[in-house]
C-alpha positions in Angstrom: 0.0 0.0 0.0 1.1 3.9 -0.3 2.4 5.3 2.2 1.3 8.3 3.9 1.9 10.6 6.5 -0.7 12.0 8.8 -0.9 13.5 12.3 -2.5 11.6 15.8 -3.5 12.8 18.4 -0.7 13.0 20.3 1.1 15.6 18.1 3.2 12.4 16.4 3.3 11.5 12.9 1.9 8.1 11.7 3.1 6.0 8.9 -1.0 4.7 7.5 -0.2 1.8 5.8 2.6 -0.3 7.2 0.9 -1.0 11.0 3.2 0.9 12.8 3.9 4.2 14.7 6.3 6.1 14.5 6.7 8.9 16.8 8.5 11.6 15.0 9.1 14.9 17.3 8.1 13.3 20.5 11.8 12.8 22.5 11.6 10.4 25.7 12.5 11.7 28.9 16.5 11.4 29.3 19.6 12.2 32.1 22.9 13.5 30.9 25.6 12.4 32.9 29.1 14.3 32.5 32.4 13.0 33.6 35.5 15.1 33.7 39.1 15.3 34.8 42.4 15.0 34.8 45.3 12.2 34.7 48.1 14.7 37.0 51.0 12.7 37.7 52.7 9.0 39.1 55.8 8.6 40.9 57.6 5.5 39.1 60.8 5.9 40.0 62.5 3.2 38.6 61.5 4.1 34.9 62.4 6.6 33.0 59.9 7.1 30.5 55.9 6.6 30.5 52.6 6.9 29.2 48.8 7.0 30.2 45.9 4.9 28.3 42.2 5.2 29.0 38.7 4.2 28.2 35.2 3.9 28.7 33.0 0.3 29.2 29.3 0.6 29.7 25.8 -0.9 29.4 23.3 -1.1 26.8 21.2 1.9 28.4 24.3 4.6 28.1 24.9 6.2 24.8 28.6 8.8 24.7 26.9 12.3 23.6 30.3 14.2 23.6 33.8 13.5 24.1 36.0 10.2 23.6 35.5 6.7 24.6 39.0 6.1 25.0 42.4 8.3 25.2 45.9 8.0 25.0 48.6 10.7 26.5 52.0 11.9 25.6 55.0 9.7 27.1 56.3 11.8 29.7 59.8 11.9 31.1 60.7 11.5 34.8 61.3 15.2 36.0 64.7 16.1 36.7 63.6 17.4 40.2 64.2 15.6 43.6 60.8 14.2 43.5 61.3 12.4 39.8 57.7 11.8 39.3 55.5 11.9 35.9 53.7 14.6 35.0 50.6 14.4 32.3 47.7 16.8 33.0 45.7 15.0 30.7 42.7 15.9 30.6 39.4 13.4 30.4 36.4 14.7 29.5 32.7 12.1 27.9 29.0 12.8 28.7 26.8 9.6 28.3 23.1 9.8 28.3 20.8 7.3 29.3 16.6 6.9 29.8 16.9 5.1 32.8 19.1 5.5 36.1 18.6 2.3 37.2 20.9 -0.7 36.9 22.7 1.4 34.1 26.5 1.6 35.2 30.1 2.2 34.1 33.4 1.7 34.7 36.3 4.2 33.6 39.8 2.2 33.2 42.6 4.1 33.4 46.3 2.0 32.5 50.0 3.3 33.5 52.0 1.9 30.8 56.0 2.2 30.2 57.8 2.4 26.9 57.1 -1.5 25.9 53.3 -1.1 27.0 53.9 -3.4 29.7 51.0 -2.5 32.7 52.5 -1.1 35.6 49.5 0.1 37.2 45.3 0.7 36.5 42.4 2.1 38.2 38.9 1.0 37.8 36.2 3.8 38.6 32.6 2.2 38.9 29.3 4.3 39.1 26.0 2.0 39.3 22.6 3.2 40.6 20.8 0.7 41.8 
């Protein structure tokens, strides 16, 4: 059959026709959630050189609106100070949105890394509402 379009009573359009709706203009209710920050420094002192890797792993009810899912930073060189620690200020920065705060969760992984990419250290941030 033809398709056409025509307006319900809710302020949608309809597809007549096919035997479905489609709601066209009508946007579900939905939370933003915004995560920043900053990967500052490590104290590592028996390497000389290293680097920062992050990312993102979530559920089927978040959706990334802005920023990245994963990062990498500069490799950094041990300061020449007496502290000889790393410093990156790399910054972090994603917004997710979802429809439903409950049981949606997830984790940020954040991996210290030297020169061969051999794990030296991570971090695992969780947020679950429950």
């Amino acid at each position: 059959g033809a398709l056409a379009w025509r307006r319900d009573a809710g302020g949608g359009r309809r597809v007549a026709g096919t035997g479905s709706t489609i709601m066209l203009g009508v946007k579900p209710s939905v939370f933003l959630l915004m995560v920043n920050g900053q990967i500052e420094s490590a104290d590592f002192p028996e390497f000389d050189e290293l680097y920062c890797k992050y990312s993102y792993v979530y559920g089927h009810d978040w959706a990334p609106t802005t920023g990245l899912e994963e990062g990498i930073s500069q490799i950094t060189s041990k300061s020449k100070d007496c502290n000889q620690g790393f410093v990156w200020n790399f910054p972090m920065e994603i917004t997710f949105k979802s429809t439903n705060p409950f049981g949606c969760k997830y984790v940020s992984k954040l991996l210290l890394l030297n020169k061969t990419a051999c794990i030296l250290s991570y971090l695992l941030s969780h947020y679950v509402k429950q």
